[in-house]
Backbone as JSON Lines, residues from 0, in Angstrom:
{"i":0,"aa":"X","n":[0.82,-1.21,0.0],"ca":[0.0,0.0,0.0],"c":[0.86,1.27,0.0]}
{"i":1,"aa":"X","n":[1.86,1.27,0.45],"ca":[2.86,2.48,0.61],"c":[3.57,2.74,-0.91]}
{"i":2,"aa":"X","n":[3.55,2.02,-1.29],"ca":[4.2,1.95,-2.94],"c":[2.99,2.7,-3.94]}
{"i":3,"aa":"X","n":[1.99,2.26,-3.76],"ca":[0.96,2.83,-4.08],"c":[0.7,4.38,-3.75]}
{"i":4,"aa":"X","n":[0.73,4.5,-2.39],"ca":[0.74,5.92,-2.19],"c":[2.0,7.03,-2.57]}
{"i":5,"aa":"X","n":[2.93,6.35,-2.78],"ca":[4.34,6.75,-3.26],"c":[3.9,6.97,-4.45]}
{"i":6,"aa":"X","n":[3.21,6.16,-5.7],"ca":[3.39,6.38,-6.35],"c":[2.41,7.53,-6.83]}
{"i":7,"aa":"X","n":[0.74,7.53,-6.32],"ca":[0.13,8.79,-6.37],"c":[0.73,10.41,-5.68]}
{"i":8,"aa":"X","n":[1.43,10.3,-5.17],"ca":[2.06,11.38,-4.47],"c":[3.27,11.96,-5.72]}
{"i":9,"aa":"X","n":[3.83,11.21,-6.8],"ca":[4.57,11.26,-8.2],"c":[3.83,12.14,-8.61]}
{"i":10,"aa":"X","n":[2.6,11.64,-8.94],"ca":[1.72,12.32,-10.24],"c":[1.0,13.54,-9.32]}
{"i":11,"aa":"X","n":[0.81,13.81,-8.4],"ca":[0.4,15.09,-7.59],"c":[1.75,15.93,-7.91]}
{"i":12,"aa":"X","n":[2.88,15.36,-7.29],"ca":[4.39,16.43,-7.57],"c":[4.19,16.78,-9.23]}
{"i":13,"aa":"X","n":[4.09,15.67,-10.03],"ca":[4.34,16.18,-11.68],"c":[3.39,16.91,-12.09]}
{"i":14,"aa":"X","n":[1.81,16.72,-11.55],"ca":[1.01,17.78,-11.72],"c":[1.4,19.0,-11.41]}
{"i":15,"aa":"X","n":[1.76,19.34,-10.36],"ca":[1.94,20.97,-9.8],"c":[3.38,21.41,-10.6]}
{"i":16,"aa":"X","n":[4.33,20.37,-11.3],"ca":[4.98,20.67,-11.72],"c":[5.16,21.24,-13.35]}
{"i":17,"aa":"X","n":[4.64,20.42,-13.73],"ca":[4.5,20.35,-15.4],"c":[3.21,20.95,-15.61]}
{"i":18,"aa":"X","n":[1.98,21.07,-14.99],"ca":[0.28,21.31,-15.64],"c":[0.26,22.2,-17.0]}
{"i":19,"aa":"X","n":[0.94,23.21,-16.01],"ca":[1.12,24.79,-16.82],"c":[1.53,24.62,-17.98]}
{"i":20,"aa":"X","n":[2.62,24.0,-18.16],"ca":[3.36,24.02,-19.32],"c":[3.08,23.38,-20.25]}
{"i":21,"aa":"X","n":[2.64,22.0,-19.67],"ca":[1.19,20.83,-20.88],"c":[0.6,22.1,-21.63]}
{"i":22,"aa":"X","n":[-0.21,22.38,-20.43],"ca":[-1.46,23.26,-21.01],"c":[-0.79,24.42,-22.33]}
{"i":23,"aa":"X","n":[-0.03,24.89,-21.91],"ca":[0.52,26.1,-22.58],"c":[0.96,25.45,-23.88]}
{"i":24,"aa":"X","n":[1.56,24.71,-24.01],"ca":[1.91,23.55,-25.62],"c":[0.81,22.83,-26.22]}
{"i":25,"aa":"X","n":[0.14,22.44,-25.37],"ca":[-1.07,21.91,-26.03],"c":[-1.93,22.78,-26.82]}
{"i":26,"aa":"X","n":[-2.28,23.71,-25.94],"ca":[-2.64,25.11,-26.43],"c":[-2.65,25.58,-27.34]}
{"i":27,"aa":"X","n":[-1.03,25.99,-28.02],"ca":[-0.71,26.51,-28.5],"c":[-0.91,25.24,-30.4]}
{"i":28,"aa":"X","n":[-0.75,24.02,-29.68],"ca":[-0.66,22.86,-31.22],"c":[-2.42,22.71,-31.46]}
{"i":29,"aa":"X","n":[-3.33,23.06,-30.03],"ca":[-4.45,22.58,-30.98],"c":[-5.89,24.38,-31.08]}
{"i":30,"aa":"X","n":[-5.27,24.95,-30.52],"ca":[-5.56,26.69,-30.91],"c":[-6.86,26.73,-29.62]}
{"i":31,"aa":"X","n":[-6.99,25.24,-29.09],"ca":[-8.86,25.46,-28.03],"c":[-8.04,25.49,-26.72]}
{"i":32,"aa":"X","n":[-8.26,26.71,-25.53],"ca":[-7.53,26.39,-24.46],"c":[-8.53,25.33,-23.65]}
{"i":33,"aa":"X","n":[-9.55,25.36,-23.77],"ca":[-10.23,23.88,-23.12],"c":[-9.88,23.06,-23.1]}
{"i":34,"aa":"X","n":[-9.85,22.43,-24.79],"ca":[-9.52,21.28,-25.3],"c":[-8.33,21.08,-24.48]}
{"i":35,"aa":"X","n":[-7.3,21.84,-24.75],"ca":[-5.67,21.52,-24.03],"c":[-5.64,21.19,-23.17]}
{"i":36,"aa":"X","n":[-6.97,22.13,-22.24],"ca":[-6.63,21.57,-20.42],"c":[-7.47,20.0,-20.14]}
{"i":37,"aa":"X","n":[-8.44,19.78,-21.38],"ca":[-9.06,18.45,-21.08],"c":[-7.68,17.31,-21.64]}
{"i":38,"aa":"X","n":[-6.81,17.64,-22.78],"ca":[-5.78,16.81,-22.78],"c":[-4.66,16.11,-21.61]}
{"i":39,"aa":"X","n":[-4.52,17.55,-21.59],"ca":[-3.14,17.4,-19.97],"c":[-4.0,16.59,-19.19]}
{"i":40,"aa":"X","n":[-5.07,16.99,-18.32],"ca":[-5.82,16.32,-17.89],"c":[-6.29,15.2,-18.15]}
{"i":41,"aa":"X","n":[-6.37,14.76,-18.99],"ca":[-6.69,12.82,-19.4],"c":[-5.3,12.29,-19.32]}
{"i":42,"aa":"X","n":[-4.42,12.97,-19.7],"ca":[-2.89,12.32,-19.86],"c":[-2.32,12.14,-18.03]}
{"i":43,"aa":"X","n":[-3.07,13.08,-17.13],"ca":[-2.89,12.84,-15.67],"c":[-3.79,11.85,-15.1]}
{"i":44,"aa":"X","n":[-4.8,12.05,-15.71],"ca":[-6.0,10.3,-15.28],"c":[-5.32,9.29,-16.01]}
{"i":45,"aa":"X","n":[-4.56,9.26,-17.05],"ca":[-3.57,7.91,-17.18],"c":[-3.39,7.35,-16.56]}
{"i":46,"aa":"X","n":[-2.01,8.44,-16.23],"ca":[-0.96,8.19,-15.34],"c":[-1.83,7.98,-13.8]}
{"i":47,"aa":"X","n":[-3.02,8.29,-13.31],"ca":[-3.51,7.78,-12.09],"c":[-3.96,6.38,-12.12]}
{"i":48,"aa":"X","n":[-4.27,6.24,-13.62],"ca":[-5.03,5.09,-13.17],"c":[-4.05,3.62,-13.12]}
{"i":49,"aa":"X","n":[-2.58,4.18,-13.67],"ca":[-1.52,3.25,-13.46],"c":[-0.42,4.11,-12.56]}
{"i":50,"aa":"X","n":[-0.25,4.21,-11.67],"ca":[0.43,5.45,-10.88],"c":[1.74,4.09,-10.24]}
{"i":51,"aa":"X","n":[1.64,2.9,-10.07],"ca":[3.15,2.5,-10.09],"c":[3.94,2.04,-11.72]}
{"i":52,"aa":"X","n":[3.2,2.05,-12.03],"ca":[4.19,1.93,-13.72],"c":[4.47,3.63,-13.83]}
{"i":53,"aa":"X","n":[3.65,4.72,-13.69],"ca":[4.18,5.99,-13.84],"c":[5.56,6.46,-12.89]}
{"i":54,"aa":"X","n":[5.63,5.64,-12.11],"ca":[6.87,5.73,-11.06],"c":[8.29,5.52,-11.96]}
{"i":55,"aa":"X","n":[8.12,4.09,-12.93],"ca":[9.26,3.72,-13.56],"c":[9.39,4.6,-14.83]}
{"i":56,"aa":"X","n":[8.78,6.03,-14.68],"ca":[9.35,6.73,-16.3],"c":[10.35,7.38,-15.81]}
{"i":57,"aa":"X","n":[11.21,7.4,-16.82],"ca":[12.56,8.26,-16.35],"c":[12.03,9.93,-16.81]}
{"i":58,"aa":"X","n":[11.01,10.59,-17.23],"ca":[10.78,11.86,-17.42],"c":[9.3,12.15,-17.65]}
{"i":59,"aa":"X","n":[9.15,12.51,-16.52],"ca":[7.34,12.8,-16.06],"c":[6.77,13.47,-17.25]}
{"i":60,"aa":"X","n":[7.62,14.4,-17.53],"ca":[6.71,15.53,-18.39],"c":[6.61,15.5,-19.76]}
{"i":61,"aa":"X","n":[8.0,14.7,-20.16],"ca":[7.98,14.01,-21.69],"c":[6.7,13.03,-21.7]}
{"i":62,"aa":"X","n":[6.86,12.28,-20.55],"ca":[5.78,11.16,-20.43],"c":[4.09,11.59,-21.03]}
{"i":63,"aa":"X","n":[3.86,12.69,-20.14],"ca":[2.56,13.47,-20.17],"c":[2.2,14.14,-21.12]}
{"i":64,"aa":"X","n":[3.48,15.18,-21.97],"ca":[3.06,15.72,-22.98],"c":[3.21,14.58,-24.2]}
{"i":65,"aa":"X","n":[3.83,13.85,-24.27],"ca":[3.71,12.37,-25.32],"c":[2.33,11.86,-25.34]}
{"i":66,"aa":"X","n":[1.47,11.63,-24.5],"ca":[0.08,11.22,-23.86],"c":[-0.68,12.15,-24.28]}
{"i":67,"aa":"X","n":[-0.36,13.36,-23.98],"ca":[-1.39,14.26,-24.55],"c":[-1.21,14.73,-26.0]}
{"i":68,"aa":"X","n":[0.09,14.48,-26.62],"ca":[-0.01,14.73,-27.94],"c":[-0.99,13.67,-28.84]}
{"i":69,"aa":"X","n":[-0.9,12.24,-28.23],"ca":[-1.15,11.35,-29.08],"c":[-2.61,11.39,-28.71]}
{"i":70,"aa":"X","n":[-3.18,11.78,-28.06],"ca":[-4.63,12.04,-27.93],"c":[-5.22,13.44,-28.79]}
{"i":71,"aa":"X","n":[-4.13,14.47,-28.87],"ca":[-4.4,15.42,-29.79],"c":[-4.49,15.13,-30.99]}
{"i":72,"aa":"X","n":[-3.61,14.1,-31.15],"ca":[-3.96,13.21,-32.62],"c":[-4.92,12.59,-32.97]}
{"i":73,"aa":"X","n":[-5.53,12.21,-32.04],"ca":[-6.8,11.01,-31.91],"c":[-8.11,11.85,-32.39]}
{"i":74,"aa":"X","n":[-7.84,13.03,-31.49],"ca":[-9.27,13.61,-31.55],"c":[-9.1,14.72,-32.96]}
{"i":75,"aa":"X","n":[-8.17,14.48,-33.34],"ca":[-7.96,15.42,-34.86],"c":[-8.88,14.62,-35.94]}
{"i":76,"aa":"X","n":[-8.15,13.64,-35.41],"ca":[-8.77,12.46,-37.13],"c":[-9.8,12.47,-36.48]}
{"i":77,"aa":"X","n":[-10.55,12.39,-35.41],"ca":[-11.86,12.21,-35.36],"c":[-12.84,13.39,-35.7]}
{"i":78,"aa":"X","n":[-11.73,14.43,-35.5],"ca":[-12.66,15.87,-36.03],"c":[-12.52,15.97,-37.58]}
{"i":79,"aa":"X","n":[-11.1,15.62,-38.2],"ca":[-11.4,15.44,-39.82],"c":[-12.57,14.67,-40.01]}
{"i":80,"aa":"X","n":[-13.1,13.41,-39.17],"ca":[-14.24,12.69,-40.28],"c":[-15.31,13.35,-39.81]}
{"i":81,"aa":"X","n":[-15.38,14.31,-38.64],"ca":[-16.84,14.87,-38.08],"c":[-16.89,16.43,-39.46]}
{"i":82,"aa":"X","n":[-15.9,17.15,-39.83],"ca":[-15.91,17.88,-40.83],"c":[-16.39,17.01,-41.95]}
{"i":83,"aa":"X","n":[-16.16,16.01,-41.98],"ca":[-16.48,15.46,-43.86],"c":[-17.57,14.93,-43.62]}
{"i":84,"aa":"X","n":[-18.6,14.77,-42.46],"ca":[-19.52,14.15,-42.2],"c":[-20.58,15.66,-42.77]}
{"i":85,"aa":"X","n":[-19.93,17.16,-41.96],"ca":[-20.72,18.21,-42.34],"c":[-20.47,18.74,-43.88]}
{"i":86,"aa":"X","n":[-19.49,18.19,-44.48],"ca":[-19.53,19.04,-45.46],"c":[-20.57,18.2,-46.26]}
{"i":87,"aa":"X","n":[-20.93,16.82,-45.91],"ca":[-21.88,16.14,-46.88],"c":[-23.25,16.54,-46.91]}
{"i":88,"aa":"X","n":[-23.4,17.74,-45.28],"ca":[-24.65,17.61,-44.76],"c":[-25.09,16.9,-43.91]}
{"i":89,"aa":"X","n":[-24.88,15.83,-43.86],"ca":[-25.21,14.6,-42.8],"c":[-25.13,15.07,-40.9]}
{"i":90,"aa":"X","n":[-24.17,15.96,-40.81],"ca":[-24.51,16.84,-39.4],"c":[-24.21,18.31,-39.41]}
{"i":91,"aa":"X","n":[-24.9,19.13,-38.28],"ca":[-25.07,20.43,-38.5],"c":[-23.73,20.59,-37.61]}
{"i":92,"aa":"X","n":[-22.52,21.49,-37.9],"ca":[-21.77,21.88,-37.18],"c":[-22.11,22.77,-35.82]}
{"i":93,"aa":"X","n":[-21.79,22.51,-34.92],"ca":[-22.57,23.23,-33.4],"c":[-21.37,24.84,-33.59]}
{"i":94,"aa":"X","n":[-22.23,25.53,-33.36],"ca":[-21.9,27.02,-33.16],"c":[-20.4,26.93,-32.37]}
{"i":95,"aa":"X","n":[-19.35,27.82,-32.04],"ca":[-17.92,28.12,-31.39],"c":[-17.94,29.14,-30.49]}
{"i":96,"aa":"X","n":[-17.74,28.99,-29.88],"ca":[-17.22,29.79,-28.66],"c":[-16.1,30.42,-28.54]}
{"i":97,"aa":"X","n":[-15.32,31.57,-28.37],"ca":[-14.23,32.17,-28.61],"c":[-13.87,32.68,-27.16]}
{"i":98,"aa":"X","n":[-13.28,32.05,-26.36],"ca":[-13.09,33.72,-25.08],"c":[-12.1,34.48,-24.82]}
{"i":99,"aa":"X","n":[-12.53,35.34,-24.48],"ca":[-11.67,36.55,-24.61],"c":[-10.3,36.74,-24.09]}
{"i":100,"aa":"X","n":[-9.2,36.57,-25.1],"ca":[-7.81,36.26,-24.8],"c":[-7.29,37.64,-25.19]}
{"i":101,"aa":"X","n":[-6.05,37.55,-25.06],"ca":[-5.51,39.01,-25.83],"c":[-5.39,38.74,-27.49]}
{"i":102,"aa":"X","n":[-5.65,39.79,-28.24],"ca":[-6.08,39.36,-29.49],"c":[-4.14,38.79,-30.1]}
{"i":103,"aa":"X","n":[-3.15,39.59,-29.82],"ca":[-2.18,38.95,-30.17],"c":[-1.55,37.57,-29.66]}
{"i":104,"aa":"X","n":[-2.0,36.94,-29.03],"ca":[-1.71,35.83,-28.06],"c":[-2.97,34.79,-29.38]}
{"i":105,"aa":"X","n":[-4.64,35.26,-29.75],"ca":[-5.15,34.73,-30.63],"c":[-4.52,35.06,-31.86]}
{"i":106,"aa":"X","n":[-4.22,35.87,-32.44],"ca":[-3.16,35.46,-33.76],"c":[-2.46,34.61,-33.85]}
{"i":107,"aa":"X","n":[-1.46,34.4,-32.9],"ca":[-0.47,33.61,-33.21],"c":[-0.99,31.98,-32.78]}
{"i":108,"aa":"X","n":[-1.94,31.91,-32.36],"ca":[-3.04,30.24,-32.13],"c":[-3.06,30.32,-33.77]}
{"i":109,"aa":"X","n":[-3.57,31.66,-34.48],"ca":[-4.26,31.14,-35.62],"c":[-3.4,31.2,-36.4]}
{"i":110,"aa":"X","n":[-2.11,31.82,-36.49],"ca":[-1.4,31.65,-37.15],"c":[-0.8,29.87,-37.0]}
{"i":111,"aa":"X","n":[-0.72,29.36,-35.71],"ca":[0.03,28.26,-35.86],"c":[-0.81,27.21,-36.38]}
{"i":112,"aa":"X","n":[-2.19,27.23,-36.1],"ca":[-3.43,26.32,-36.77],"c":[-3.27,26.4,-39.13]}
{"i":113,"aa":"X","n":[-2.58,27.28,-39.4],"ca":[-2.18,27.39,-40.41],"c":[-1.38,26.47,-41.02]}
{"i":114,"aa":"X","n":[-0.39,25.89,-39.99],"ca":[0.92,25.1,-40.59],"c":[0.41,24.11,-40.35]}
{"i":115,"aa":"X","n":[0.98,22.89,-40.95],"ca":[0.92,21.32,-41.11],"c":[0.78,21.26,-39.41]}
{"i":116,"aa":"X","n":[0.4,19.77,-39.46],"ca":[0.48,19.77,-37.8],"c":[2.08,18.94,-37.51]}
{"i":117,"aa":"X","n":[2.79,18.62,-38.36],"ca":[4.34,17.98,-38.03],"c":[4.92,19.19,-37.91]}
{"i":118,"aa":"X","n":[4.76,20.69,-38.33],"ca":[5.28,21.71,-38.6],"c":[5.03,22.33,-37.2]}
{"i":119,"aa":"X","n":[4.11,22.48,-36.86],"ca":[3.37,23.1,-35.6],"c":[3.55,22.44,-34.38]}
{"i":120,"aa":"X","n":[3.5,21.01,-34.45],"ca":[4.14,19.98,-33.47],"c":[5.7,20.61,-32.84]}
{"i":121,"aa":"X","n":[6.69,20.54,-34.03],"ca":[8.05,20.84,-33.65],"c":[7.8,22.4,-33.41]}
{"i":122,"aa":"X","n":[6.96,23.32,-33.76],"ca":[7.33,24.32,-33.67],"c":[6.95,24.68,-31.95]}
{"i":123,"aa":"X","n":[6.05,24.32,-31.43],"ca":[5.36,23.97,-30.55],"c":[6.32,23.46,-29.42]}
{"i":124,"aa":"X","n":[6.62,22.3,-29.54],"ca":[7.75,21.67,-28.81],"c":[8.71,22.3,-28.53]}
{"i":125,"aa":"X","n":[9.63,23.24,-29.37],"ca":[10.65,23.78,-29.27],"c":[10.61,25.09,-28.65]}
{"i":126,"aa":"X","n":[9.67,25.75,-29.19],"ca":[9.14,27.21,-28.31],"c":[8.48,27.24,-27.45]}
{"i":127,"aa":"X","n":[7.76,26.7,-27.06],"ca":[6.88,26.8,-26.06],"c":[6.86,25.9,-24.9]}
{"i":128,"aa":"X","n":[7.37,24.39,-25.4],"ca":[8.05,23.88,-24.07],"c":[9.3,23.84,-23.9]}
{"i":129,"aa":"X","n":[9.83,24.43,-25.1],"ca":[11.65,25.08,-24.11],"c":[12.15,23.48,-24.19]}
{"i":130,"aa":"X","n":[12.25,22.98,-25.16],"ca":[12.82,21.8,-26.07],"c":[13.99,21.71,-26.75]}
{"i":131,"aa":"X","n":[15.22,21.3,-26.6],"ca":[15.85,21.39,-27.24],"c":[15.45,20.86,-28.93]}
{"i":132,"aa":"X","n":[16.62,20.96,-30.14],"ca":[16.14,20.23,-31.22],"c":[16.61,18.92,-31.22]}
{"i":133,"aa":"X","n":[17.19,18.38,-29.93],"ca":[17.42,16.75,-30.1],"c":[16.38,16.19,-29.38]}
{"i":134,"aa":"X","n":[15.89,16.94,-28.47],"ca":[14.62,16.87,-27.58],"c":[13.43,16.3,-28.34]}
{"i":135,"aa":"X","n":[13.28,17.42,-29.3],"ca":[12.07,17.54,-30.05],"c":[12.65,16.33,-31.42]}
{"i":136,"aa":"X","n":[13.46,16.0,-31.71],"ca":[13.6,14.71,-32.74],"c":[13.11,13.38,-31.51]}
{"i":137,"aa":"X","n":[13.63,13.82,-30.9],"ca":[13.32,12.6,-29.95],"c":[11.98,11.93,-29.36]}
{"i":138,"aa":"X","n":[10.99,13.0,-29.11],"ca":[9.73,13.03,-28.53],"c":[8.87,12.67,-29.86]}
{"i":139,"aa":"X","n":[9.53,13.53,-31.73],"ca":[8.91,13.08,-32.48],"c":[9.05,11.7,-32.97]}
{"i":140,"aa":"X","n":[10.51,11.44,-33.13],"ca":[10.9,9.9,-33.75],"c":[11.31,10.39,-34.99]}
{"i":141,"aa":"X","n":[12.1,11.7,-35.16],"ca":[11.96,12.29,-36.6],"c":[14.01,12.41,-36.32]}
{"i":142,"aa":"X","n":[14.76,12.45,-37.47],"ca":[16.11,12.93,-37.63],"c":[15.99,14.6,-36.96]}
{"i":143,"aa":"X","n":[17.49,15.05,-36.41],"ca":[17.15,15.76,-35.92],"c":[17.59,17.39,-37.24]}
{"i":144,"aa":"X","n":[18.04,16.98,-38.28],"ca":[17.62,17.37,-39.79],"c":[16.27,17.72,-39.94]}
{"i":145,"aa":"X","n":[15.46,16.9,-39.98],"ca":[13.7,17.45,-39.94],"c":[13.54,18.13,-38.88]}
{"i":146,"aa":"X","n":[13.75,18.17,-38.08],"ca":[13.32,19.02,-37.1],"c":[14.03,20.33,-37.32]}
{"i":147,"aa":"X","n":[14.93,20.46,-37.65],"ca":[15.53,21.98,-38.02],"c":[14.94,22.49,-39.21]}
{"i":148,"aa":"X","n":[14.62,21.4,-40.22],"ca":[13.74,21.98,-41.45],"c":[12.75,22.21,-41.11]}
{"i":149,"aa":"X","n":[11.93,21.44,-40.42],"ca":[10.77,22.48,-40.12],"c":[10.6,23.62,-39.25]}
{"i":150,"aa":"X","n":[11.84,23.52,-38.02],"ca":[11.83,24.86,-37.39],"c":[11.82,25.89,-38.19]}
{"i":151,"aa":"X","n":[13.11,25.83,-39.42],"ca":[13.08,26.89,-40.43],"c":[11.88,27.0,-41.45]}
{"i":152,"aa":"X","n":[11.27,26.27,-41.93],"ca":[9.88,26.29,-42.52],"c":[8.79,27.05,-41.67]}
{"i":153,"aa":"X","n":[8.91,26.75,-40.78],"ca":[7.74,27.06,-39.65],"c":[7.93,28.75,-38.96]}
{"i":154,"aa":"X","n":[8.93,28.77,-39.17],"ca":[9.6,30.17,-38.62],"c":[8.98,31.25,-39.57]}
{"i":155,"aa":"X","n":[9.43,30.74,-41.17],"ca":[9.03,31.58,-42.09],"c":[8.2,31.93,-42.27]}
{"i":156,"aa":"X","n":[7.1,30.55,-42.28],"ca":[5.44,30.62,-42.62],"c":[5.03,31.58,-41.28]}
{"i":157,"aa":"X","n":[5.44,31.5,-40.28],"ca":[4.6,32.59,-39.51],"c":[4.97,33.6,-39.35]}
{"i":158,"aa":"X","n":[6.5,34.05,-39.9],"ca":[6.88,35.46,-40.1],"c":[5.91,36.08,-41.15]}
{"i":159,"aa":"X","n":[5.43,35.18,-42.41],"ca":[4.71,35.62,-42.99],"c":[3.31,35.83,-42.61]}
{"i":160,"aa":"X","n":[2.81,34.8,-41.63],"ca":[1.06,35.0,-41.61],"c":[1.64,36.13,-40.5]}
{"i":161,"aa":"X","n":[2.3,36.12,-39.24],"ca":[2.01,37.25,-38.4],"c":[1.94,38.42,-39.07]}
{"i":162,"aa":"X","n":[3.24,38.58,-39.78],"ca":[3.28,40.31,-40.54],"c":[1.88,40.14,-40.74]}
{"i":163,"aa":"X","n":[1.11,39.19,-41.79],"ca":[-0.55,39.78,-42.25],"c":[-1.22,39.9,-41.19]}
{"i":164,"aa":"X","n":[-0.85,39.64,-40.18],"ca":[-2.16,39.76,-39.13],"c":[-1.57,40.68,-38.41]}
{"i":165,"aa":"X","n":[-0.34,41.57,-38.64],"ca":[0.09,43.15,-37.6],"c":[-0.25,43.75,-38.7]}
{"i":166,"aa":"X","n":[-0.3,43.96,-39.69],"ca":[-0.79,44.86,-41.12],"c":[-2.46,45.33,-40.83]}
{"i":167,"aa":"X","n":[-3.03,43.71,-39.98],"ca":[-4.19,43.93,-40.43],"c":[-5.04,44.86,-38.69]}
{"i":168,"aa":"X","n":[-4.14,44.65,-37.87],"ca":[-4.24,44.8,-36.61],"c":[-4.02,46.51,-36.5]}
{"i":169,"aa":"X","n":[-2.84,46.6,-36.93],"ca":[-2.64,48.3,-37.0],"c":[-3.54,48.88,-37.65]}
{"i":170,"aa":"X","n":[-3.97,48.44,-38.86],"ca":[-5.2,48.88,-39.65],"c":[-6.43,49.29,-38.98]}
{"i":171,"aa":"X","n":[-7.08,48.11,-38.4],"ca":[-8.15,48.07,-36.93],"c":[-8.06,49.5,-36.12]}
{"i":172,"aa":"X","n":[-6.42,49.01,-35.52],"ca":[-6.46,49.85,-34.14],"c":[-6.05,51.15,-34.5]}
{"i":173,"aa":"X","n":[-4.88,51.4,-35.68],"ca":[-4.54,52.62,-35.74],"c":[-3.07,53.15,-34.68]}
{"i":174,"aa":"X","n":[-2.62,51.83,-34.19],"ca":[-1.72,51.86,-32.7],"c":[-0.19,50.99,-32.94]}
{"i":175,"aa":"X","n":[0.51,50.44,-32.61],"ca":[1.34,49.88,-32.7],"c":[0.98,48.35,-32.2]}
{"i":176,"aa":"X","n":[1.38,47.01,-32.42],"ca":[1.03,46.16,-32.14],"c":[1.58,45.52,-30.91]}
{"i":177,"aa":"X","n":[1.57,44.86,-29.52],"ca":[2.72,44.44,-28.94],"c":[2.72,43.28,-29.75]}
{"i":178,"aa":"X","n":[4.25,42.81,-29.64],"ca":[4.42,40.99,-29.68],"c":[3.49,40.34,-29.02]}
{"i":179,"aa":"X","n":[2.91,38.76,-29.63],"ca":[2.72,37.77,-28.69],"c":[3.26,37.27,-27.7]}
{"i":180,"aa":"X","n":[1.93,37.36,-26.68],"ca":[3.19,36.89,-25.47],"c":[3.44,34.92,-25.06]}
{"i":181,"aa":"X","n":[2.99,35.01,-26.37],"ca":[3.1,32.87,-25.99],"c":[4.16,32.84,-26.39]}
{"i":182,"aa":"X","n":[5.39,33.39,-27.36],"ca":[6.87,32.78,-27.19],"c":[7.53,34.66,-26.73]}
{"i":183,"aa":"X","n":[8.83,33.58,-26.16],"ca":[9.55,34.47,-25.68],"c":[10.12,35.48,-26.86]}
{"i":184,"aa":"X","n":[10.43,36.56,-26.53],"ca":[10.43,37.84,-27.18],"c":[11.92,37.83,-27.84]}
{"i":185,"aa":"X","n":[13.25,36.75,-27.87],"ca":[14.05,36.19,-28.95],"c":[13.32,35.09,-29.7]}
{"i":186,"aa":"X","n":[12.13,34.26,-29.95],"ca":[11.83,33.06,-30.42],"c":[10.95,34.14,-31.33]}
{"i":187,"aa":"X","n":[10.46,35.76,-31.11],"ca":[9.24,36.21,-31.93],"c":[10.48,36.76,-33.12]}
{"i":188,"aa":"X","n":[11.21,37.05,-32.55],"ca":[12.7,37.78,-33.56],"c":[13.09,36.92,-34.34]}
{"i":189,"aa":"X","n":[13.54,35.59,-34.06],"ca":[13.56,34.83,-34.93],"c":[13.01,34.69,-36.03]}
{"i":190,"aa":"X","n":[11.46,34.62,-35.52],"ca":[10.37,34.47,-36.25],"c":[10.45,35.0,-37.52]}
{"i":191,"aa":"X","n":[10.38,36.39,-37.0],"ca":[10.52,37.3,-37.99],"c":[12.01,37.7,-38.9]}
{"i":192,"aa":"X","n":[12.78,37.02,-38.51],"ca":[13.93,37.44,-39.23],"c":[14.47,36.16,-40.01]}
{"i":193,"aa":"X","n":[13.73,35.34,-39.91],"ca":[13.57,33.61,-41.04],"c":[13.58,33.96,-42.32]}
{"i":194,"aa":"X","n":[14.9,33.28,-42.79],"ca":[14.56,33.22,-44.54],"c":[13.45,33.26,-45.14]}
């Protein structure tokens, strides 16, 4: 019984440790902050509902965000066939909900909902959970060559959609734009200064 409680007392420490940062990557790869926090969250009822096998991972948070990616995957393809179900007609798409974030923090969701999701994955991984690029080959199963090509692919494509969406923002406001504050303020420079 003590092994047991040892081992739920793991996933309480990795919760208070990692939540934030799930959430904040998840976030950022699937653009719904709900959705993200219902991911992290199923990926922690996993890990409860096997809490001494979660003892033997050598890295809690790789563990969790791996769990919650592959469920972000799950419920993608299941939303591609619920889209091809509406475009036939066969179901009425239910109305969206938007809440009120800072609008540059929602650009750059919609900018990243733009790129491939292998593109957005690494881009995701690397910026936002503070990943190295052997990190992020590693968590994908990808050379760590692809992963720099798409950092640089991914960099570009949103140097390009952000500029359209500060073009279109100054336009609106008439004001200067701040940066997004979901990557750090060298990862937005980058961004913007990508082949």
């Amino acid at each position: 019984m003590g092994e047991e409680l040892e081992a739920r007392e793991a996933v309480r420490d990795a919760y208070e440790a990692h939540y934030r940062r799930l959430v904040a990557a998840l976030y950022a790869l699937t653009g719904d902050h709900a959705e993200a926090q219902d991911l992290v969250q199923e990926a922690y009822a996993r890990a409860l509902a096997r809490p001494r096998q979660f003892l033997d991972v050598a890295d809690p948070e790789a563990w969790l965000r791996t769990v919650a990616m592959n469920l972000a995957r799950t419920r993608w393809r299941r939303r591609r066939l619920f889209d091809t179900l509406v475009r036939s007609g066969r179901v009425a798409r239910p109305v969206e909900s938007v809440p009120g974030v800072d609008p540059n923090r929602v650009a750059l969701v919609a900018a990243l909902q733009q790129l491939s999701q292998a593109t957005r994955e690494t881009i995701v991984l690397h910026h936002l959970a503070d990943m190295s690029v052997h990190e992020v080959a590693d968590a994908l199963g990808v050379p760590v060559g692809t992963v720099k090509a798409r950092l640089s692919r991914g960099r570009a494509m949103l140097a390009a959609l952000l500029s359209d969406t500060d073009a279109d923002i100054r336009a609106d406001s008439q004001g200067p734009r701040r940066r997004p504050t979901a990557l750090p303020q060298r990862d937005v420079q980058e961004v913007r200064d990508a082949p």
